[in-house]
mmCIF file of the N, C-alpha and C atoms, coordinates in Angstrom:
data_MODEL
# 
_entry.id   MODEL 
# 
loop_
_atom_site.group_PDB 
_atom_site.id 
_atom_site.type_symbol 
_atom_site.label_atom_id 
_atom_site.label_alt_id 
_atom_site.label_comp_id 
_atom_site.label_asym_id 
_atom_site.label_entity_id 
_atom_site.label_seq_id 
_atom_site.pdbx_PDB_ins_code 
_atom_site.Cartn_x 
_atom_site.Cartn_y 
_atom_site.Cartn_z 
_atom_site.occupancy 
_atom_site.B_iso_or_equiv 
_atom_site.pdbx_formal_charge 
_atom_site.auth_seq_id 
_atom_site.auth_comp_id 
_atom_site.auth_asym_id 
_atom_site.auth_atom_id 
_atom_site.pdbx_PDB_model_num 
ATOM 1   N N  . UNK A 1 1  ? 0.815   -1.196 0.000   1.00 0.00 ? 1  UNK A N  1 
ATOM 2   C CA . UNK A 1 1  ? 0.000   0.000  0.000   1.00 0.00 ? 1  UNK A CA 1 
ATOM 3   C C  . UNK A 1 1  ? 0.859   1.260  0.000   1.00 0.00 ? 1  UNK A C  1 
ATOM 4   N N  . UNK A 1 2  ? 2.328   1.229  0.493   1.00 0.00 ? 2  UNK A N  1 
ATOM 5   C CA . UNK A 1 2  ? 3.096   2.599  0.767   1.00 0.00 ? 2  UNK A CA 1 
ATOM 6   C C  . UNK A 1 2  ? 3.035   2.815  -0.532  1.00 0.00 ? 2  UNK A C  1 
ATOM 7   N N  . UNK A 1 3  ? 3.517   1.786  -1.533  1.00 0.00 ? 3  UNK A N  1 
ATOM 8   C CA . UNK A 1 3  ? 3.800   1.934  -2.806  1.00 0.00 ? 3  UNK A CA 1 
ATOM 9   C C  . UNK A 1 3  ? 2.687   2.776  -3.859  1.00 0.00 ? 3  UNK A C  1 
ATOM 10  N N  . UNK A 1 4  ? 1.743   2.582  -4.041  1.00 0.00 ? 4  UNK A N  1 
ATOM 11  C CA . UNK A 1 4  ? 0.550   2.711  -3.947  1.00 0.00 ? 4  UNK A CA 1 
ATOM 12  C C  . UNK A 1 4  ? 0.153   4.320  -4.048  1.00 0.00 ? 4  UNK A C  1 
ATOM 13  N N  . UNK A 1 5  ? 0.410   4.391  -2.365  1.00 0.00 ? 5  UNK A N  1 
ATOM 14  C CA . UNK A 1 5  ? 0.341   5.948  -1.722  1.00 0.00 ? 5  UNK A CA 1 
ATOM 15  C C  . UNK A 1 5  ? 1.461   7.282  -2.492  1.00 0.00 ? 5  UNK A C  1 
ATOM 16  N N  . UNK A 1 6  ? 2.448   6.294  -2.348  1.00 0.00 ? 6  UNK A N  1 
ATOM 17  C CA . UNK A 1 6  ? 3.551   7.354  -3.193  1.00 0.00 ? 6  UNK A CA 1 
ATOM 18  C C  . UNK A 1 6  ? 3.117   7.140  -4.135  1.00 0.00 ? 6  UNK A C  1 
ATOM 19  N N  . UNK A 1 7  ? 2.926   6.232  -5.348  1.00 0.00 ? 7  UNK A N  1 
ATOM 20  C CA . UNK A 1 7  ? 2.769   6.924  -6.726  1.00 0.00 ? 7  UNK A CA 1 
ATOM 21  C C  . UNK A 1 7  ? 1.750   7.636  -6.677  1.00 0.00 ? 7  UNK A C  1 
ATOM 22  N N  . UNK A 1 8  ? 0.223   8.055  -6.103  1.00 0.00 ? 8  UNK A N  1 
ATOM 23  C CA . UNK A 1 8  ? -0.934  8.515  -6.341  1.00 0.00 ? 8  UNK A CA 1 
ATOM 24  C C  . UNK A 1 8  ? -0.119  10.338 -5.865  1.00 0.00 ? 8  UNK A C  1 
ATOM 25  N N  . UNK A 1 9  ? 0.640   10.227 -4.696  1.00 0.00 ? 9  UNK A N  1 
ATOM 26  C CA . UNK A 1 9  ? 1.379   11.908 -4.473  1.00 0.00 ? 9  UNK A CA 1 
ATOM 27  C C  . UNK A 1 9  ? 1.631   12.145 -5.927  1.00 0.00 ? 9  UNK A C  1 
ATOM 28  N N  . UNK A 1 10 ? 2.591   11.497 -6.085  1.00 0.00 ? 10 UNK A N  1 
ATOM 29  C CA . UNK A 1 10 ? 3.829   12.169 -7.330  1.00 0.00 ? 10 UNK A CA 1 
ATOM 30  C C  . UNK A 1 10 ? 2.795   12.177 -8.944  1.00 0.00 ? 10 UNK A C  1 
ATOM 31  N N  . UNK A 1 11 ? 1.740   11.381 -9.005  1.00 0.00 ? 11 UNK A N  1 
ATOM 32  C CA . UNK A 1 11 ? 0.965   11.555 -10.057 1.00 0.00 ? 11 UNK A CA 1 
ATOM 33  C C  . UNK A 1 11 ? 0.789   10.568 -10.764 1.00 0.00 ? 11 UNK A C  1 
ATOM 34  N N  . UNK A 1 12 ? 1.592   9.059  -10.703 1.00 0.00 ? 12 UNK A N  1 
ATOM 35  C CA . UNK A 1 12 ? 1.842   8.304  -11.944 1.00 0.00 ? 12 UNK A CA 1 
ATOM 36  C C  . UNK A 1 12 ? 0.775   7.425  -11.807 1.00 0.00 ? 12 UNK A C  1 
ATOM 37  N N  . UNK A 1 13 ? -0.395  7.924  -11.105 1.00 0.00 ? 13 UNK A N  1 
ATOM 38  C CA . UNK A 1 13 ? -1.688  7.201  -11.457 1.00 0.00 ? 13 UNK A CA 1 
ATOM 39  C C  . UNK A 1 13 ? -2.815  7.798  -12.137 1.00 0.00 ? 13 UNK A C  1 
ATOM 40  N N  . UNK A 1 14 ? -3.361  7.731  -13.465 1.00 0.00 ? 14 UNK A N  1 
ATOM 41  C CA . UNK A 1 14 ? -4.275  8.717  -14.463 1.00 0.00 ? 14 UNK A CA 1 
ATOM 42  C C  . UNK A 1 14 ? -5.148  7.820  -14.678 1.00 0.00 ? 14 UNK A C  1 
ATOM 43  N N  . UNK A 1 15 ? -6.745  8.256  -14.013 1.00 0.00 ? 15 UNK A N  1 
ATOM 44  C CA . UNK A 1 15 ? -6.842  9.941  -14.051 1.00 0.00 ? 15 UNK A CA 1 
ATOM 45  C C  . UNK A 1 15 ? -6.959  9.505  -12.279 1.00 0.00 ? 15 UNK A C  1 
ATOM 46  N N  . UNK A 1 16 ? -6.091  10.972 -12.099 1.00 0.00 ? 16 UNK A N  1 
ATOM 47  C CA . UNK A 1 16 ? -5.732  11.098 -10.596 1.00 0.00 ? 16 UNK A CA 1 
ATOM 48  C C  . UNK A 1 16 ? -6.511  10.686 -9.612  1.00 0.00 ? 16 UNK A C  1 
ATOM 49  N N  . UNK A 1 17 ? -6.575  9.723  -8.675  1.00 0.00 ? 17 UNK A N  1 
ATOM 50  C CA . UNK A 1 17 ? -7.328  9.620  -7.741  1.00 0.00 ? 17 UNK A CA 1 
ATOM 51  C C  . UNK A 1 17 ? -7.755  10.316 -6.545  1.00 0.00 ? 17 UNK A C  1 
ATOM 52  N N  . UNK A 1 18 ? -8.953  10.637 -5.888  1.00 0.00 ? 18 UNK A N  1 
ATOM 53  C CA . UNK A 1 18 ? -9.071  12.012 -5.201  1.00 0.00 ? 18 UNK A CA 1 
ATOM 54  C C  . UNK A 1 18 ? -8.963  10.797 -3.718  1.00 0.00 ? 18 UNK A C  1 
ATOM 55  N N  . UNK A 1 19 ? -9.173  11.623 -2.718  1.00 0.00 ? 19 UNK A N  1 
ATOM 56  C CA . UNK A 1 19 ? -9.167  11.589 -1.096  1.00 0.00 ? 19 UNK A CA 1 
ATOM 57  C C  . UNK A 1 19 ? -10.435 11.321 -0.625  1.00 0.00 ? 19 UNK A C  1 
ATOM 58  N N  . UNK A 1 20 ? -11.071 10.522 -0.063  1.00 0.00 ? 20 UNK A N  1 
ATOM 59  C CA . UNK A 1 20 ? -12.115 10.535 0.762   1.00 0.00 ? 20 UNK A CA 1 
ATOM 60  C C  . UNK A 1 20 ? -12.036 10.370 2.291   1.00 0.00 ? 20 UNK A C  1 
ATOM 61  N N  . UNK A 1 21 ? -12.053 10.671 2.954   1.00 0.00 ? 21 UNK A N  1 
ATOM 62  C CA . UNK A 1 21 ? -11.654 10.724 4.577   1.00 0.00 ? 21 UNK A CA 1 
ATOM 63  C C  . UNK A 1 21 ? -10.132 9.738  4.312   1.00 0.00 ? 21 UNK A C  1 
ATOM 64  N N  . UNK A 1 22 ? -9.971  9.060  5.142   1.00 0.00 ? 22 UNK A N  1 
ATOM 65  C CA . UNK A 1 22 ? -8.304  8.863  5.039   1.00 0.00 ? 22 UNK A CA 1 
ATOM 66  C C  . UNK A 1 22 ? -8.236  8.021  4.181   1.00 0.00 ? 22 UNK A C  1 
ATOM 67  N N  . UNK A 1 23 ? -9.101  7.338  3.109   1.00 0.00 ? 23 UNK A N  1 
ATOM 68  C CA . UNK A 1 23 ? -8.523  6.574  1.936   1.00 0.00 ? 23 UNK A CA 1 
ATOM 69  C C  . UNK A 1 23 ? -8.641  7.128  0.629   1.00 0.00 ? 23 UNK A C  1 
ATOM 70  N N  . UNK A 1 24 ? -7.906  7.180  -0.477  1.00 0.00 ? 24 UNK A N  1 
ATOM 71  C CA . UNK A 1 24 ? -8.100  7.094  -1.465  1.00 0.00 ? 24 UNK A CA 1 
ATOM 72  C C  . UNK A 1 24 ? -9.422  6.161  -2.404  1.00 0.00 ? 24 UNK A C  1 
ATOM 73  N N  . UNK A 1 25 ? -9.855  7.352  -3.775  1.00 0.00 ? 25 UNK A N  1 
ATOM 74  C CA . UNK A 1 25 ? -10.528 6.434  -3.960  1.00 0.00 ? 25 UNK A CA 1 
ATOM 75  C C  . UNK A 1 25 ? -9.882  6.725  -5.650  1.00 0.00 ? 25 UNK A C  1 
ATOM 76  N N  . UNK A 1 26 ? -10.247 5.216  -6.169  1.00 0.00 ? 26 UNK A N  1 
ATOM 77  C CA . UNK A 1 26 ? -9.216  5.330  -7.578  1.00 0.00 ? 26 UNK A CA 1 
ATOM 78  C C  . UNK A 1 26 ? -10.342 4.829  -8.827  1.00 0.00 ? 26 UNK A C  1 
ATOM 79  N N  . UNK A 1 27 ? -10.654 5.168  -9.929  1.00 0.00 ? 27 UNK A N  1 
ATOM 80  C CA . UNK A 1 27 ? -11.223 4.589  -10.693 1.00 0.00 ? 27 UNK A CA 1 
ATOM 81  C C  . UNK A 1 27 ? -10.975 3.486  -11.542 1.00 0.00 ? 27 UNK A C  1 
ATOM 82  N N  . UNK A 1 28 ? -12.082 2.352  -11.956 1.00 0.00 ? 28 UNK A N  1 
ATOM 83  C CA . UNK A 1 28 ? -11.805 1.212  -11.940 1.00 0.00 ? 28 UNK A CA 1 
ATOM 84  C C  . UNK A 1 28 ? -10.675 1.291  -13.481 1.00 0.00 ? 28 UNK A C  1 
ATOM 85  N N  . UNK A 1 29 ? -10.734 2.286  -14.124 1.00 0.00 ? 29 UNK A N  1 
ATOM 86  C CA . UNK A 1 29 ? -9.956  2.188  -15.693 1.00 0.00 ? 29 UNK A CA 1 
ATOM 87  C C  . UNK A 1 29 ? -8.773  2.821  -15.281 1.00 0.00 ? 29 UNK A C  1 
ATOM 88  N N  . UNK A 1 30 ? -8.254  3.861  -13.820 1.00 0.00 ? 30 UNK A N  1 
ATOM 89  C CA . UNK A 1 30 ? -6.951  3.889  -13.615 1.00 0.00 ? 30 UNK A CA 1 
ATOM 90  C C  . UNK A 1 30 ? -6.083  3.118  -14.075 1.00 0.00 ? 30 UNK A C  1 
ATOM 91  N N  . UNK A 1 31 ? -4.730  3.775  -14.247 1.00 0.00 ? 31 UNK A N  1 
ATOM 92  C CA . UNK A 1 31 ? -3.818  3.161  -14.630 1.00 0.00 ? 31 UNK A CA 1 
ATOM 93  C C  . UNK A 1 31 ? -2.453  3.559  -14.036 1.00 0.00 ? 31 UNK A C  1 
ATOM 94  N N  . UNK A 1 32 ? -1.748  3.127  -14.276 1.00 0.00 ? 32 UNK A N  1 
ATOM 95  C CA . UNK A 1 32 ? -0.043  3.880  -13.683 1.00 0.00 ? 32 UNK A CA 1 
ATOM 96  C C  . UNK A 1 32 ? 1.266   4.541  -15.177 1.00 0.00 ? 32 UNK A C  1 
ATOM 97  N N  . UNK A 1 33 ? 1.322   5.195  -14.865 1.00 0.00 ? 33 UNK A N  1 
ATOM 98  C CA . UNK A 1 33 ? 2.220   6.216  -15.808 1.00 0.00 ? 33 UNK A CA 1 
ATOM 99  C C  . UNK A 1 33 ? 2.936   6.513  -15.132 1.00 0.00 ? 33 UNK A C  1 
ATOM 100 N N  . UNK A 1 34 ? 4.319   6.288  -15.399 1.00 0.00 ? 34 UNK A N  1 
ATOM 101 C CA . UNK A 1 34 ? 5.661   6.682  -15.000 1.00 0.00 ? 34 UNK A CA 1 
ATOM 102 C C  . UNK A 1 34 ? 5.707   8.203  -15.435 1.00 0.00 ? 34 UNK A C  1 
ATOM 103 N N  . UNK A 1 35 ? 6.707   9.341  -15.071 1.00 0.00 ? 35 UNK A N  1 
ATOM 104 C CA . UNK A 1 35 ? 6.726   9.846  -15.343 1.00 0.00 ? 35 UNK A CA 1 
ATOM 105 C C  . UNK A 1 35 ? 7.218   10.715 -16.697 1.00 0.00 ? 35 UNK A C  1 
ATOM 106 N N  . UNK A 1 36 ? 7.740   9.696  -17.346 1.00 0.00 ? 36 UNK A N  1 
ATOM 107 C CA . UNK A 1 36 ? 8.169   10.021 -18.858 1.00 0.00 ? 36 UNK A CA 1 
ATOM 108 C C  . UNK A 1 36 ? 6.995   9.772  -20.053 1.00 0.00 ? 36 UNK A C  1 
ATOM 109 N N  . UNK A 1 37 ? 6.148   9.321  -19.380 1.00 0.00 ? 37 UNK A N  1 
ATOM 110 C CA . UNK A 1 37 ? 5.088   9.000  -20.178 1.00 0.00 ? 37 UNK A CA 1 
ATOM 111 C C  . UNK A 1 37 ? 3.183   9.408  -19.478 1.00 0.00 ? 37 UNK A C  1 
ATOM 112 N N  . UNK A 1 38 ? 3.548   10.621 -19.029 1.00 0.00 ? 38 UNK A N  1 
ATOM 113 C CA . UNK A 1 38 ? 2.473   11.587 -18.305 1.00 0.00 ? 38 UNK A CA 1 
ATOM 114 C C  . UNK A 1 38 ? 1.628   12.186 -19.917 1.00 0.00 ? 38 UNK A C  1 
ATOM 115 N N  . UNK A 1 39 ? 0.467   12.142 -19.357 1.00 0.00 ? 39 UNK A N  1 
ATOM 116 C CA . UNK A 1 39 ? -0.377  12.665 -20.606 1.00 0.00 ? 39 UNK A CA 1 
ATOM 117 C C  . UNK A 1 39 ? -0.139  14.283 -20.610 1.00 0.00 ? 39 UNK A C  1 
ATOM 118 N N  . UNK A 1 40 ? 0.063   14.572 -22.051 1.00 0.00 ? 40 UNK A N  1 
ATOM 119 C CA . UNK A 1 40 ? 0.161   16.123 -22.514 1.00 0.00 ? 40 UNK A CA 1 
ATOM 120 C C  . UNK A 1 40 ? -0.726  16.661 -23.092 1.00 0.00 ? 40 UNK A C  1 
ATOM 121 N N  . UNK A 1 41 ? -1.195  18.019 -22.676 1.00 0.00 ? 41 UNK A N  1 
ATOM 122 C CA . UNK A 1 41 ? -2.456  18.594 -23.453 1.00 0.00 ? 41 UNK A CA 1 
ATOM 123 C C  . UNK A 1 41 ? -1.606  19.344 -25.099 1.00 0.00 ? 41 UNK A C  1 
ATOM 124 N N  . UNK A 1 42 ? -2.336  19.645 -26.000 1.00 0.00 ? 42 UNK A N  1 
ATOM 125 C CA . UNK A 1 42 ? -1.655  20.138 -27.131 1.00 0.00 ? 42 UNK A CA 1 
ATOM 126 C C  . UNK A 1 42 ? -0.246  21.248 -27.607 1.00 0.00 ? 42 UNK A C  1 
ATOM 127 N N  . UNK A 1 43 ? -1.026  21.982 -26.292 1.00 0.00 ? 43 UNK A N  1 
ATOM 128 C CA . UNK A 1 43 ? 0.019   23.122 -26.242 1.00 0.00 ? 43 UNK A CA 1 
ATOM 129 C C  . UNK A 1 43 ? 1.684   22.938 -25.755 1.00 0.00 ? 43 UNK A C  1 
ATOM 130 N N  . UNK A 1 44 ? 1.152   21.504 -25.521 1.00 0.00 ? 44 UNK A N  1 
ATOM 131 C CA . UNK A 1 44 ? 2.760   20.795 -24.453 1.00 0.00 ? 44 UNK A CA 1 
ATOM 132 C C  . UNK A 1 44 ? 2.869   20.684 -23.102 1.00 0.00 ? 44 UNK A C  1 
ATOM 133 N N  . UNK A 1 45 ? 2.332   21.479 -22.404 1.00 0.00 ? 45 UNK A N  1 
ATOM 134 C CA . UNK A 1 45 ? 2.095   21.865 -20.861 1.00 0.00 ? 45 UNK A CA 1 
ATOM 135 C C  . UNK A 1 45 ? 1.506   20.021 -20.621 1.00 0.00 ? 45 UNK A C  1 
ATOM 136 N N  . UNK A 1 46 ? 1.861   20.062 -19.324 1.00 0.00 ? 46 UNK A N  1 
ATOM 137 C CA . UNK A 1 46 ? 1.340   18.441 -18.753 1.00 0.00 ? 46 UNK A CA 1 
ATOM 138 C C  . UNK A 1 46 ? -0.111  18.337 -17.941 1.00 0.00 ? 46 UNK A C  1 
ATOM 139 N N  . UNK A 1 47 ? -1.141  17.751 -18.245 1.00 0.00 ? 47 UNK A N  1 
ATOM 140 C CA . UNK A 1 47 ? -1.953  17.549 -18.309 1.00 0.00 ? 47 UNK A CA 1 
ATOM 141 C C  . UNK A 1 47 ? -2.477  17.602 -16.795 1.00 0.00 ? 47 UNK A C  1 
ATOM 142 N N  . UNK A 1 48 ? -3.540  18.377 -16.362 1.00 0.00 ? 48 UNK A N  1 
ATOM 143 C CA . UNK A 1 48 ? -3.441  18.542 -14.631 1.00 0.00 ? 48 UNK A CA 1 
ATOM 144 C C  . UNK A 1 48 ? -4.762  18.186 -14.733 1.00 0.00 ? 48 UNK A C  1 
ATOM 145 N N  . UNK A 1 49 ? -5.264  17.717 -13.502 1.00 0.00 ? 49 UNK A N  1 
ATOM 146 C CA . UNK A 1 49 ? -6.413  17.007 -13.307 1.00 0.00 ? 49 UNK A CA 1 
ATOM 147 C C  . UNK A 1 49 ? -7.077  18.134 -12.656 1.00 0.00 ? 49 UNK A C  1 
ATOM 148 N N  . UNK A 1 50 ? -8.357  18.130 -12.630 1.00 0.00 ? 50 UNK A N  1 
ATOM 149 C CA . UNK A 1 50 ? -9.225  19.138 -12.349 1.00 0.00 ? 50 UNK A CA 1 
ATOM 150 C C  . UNK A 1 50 ? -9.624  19.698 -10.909 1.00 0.00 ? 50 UNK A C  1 
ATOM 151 N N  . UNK A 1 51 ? -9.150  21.163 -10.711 1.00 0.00 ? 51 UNK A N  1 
ATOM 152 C CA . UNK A 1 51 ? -9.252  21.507 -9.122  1.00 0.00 ? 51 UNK A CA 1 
ATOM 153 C C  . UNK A 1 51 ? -10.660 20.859 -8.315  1.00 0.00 ? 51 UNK A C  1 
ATOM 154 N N  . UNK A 1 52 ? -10.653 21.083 -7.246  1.00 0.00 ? 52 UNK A N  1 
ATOM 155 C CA . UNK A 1 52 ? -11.989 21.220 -6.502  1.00 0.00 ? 52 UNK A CA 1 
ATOM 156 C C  . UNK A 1 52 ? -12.801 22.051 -6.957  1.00 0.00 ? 52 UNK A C  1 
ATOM 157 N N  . UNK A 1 53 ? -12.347 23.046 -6.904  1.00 0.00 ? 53 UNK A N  1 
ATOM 158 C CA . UNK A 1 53 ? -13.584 24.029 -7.752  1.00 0.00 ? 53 UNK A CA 1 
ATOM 159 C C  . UNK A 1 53 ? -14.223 23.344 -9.278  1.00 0.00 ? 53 UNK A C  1 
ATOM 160 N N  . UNK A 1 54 ? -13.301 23.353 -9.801  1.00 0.00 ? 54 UNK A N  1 
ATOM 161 C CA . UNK A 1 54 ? -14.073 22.994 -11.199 1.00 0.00 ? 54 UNK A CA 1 
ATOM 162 C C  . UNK A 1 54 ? -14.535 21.485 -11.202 1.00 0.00 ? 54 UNK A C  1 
ATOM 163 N N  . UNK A 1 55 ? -14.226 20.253 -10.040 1.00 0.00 ? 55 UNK A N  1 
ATOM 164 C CA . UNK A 1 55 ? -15.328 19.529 -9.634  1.00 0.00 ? 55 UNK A CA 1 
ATOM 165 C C  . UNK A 1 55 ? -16.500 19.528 -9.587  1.00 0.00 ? 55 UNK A C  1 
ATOM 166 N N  . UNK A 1 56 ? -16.747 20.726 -8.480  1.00 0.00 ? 56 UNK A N  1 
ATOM 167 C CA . UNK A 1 56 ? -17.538 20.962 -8.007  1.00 0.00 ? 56 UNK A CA 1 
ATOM 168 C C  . UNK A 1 56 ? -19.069 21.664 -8.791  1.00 0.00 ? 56 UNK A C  1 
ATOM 169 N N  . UNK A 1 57 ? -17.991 22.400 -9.750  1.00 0.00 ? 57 UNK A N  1 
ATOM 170 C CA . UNK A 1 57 ? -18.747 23.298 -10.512 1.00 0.00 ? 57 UNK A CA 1 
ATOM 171 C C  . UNK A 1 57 ? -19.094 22.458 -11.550 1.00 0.00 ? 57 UNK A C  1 
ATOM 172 N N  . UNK A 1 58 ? -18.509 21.291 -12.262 1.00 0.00 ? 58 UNK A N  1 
ATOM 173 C CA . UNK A 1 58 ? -19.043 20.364 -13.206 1.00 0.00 ? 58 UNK A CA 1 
ATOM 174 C C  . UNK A 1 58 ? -19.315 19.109 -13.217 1.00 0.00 ? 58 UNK A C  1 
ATOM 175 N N  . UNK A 1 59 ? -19.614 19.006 -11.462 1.00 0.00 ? 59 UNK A N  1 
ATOM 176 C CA . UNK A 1 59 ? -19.774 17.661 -11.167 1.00 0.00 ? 59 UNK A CA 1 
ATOM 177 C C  . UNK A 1 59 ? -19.243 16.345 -12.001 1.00 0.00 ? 59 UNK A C  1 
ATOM 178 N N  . UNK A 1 60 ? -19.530 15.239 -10.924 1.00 0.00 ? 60 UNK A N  1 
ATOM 179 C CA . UNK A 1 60 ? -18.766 13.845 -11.416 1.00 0.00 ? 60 UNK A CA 1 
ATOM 180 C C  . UNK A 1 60 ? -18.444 13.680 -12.648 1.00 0.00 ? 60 UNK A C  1 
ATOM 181 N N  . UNK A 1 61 ? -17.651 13.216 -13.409 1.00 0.00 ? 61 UNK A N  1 
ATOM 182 C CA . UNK A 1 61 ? -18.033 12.680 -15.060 1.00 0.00 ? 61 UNK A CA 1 
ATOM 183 C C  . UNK A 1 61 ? -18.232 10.804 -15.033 1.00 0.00 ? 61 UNK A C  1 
# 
């Protein structure tokens, strides 16, 4: 599980898994991505998963 815990910090699990009281919760099509192989949006910039706010504001998908 440490293992687990550290990759979900550093990111190399897409699409990012959020926090629910002290566990993680991960979706069943997650996957693991090292970091040389992180998804990129067009412009090149690296692909960031969506704040709380804009959660919130566009609910679940």
């Amino acid at each position: 599980m440490d293992t687990v815990r550290r990759w979900i910090r550093r990111g190399y699990i897409y699409p990012q898994p959020y926090r629910y009281g002290g566990t993680y919760r991960i979706q069943s099509d997650a996957r693991y991505l090292p970091p040389w192989q992180q998804p990129t949006v067009p412009d090149g910039t690296a692909a960031s998963t969506p704040t709380l706010l804009e959660r919130l504001k566009n609910g679940p998908k």
